[in-house]
C-alpha positions in Angstrom: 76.6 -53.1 13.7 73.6 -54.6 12.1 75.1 -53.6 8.5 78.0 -55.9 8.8 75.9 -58.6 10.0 74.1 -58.6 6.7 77.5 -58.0 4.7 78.6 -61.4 6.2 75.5 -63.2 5.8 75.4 -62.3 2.0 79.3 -63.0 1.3 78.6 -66.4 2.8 75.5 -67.3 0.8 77.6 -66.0 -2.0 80.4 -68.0 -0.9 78.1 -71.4 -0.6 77.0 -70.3 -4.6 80.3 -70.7 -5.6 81.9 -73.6 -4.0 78.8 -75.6 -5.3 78.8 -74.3 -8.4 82.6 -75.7 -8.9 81.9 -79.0 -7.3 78.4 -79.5 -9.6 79.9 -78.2 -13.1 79.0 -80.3 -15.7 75.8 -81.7 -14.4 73.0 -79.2 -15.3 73.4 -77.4 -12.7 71.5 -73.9 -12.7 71.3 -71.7 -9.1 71.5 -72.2 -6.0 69.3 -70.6 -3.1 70.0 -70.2 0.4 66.8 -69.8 3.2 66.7 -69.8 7.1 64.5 -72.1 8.8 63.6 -72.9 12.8 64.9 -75.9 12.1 67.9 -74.7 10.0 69.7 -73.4 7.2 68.1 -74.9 3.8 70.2 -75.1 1.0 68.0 -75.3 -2.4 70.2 -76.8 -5.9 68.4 -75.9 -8.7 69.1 -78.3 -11.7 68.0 -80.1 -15.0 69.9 -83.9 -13.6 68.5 -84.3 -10.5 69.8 -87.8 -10.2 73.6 -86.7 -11.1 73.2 -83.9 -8.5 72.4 -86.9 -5.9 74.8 -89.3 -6.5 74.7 -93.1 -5.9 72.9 -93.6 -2.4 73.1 -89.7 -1.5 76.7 -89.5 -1.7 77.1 -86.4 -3.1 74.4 -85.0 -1.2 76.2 -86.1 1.9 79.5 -84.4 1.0 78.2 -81.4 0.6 76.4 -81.6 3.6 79.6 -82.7 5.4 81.7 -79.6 3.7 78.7 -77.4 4.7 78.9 -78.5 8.2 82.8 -77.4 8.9 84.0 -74.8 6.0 81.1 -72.7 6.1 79.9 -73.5 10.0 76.1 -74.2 9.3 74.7 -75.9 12.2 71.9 -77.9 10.4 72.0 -77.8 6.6 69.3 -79.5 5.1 70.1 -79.6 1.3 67.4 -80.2 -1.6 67.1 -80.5 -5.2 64.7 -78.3 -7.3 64.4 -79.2 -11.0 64.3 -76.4 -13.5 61.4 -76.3 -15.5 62.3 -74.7 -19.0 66.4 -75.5 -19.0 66.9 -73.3 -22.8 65.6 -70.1 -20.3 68.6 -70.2 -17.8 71.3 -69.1 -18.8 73.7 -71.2 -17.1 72.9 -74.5 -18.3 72.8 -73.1 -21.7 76.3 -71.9 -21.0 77.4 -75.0 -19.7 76.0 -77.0 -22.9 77.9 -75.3 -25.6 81.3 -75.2 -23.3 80.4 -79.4 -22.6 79.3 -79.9 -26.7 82.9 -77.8 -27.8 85.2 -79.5 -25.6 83.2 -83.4 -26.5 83.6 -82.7 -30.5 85.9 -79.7 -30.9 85.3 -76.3 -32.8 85.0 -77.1 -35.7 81.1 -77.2 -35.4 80.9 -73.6 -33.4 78.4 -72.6 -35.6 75.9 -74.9 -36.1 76.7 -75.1 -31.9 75.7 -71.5 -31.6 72.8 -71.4 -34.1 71.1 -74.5 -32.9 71.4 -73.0 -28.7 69.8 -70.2 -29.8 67.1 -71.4 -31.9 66.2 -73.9 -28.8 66.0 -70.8 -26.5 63.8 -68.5 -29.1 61.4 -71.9 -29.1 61.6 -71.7 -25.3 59.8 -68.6 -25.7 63.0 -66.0 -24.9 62.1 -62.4 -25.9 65.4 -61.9 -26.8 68.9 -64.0 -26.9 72.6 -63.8 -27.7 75.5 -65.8 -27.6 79.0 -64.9 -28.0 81.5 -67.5 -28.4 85.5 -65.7 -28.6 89.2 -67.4 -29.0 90.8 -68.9 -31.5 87.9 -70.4 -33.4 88.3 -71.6 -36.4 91.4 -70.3 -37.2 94.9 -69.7 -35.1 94.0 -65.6 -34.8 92.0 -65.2 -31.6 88.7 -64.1 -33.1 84.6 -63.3 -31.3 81.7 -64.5 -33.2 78.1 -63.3 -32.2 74.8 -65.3 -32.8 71.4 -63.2 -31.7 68.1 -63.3 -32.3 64.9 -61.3 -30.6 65.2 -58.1 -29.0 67.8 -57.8 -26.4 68.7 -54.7 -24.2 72.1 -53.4 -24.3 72.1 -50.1 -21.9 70.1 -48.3 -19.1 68.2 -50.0 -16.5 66.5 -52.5 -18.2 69.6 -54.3 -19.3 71.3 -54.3 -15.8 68.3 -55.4 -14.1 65.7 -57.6 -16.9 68.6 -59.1 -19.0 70.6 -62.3 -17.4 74.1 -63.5 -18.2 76.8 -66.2 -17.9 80.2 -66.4 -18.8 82.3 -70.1 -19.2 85.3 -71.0 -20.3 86.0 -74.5 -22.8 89.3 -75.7 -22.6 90.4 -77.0 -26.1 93.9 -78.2 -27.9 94.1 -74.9 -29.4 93.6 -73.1 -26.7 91.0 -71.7 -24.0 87.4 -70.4 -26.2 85.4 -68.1 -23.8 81.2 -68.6 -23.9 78.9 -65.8 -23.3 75.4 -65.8 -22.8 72.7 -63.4 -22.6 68.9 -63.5 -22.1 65.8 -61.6 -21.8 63.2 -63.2 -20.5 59.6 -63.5 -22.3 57.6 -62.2 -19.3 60.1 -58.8 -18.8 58.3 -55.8 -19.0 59.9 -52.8 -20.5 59.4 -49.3 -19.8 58.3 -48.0 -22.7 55.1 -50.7 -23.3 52.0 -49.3 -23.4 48.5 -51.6 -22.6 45.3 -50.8 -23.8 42.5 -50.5 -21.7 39.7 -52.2 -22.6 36.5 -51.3 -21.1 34.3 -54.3 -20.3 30.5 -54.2 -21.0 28.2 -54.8 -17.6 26.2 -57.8 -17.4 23.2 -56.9 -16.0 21.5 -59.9 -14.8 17.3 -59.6 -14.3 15.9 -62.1 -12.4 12.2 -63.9 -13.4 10.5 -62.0 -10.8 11.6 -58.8 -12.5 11.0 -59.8 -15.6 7.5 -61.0 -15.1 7.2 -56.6 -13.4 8.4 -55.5 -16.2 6.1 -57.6 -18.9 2.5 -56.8 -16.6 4.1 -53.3 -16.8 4.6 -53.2 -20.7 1.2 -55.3 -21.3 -0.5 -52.5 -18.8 0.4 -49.6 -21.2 -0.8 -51.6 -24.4 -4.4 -51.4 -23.0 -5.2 -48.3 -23.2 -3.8 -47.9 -26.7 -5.6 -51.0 -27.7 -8.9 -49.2 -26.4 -8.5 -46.4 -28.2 -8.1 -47.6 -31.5 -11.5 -49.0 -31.0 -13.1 -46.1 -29.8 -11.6 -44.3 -33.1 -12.7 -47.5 -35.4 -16.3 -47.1 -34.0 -16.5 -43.3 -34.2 -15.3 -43.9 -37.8 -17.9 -46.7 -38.2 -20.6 -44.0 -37.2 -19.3 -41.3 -39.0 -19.7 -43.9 -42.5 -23.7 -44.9 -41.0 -24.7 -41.3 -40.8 -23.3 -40.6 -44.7 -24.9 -43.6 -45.5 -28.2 -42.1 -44.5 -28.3 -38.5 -45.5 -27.0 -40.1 -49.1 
């Protein structure tokens, strides 16, 4: 059946996502796409540390390509790295920071963690952001703290669809503090927005030929206006002469 083809096809790209996800934590990484070529498979890593992606010399790159080659069965896996443009608008790396800054300095600092992430994604130009960071932070009760900012989507459609997420774990002394990170993009367009349309004015665009029509035309008509005012100033003038004379 052609179904199942696609099923497999789909749990393996999926499968690919995930084993390089694991072997890449830690080092910016962001997504990871899968194409079909004539030549090959091509395996895109999308990341914000291109050079801790590759390794010294290509090693990693070589690894992956080796692990490609006999746990996943691609014949001829040809493996690049895409930088990510704006890293504060993927969600991922933004996870992967605040896990990397609380497990490098502890939580005491959660806040000023989760105020300054968010701030960095609302200047990224995020329409909308939020960041939940839960476990046993500050204190030894297991407690969930939420920083937002922006308008974010929490049911129907749009939030299923328009709004992306991450989850990550940090491992600390006291215990394991879950990260949670949700984003709305700034060009998402919701249902409900409404555009104006503007109606733009025509340029009409005369060219010198016409123009030079159009002013013979215009300079044709004043002529015989021109003539009859003098025709009425002389029969004026006559009209005075003859009062003249009879006076």
């Amino acid at each position: 059946m052609i179904e199942r083809q696609f099923v497999k096809q789909k749990l393996k790209e999926f499968l690919i996502q995930e084993y390089i996800a694991s072997k890449l934590a830690k080092t910016g990484y962001s997504h990871t796409e899968v194409k079909r070529t004539p030549l090959g498979e091509k395996v895109i890593v999308y990341t914000t540390r291109p050079g801790l992606v590759v390794g010294k010399k290509g090693e990693t790159i070589q690894k992956l390509t080796s692990v490609l080659k006999k746990k996943f069965r691609m014949e001829n896996p040809q493996i690049e790295i895409g930088e990510v443009e704006s890293p504060y608008l993927d969600v991922s790396f933004v996870c992967d920071k605040i896990v990397s800054t609380l497990e490098r300095f502890g939580s005491k600092g959660f806040k000023s963690v989760g105020y300054k992430t968010l701030q960095m994604m609302m200047d990224a130009g995020a329409m909308g952001a939020e960041i939940v960071i839960s476990g046993k932070v500050p204190s030894a009760r297991a407690r969930s703290w939420r920083f937002s900012a922006g308008y974010l989507k929490k049911s129907g459609d749009t939030a299923l669809t328009k709004v992306k997420r991450a989850e990550s774990a940090a491992n600390l002394k006291s215990g394991v503090v879950g990260v949670k990170v949700s984003l709305m993009l700034p060009d998402t367009r919701l249902p409900d927005h409404i555009e104006p349309k503007v109606q733009e004015q025509k340029k009409v665009e005369i060219k010198e030929e016409k123009l030079e029509e159009v002013k013979a035309e215009i300079k044709n008509e004043e002529k015989p206006k021109e003539k009859q005012k003098e025709r009425k100033k002389r029969s004026e003038v006559k009209k005075e002469n003859v009062i003249n004379k009879e006076e």
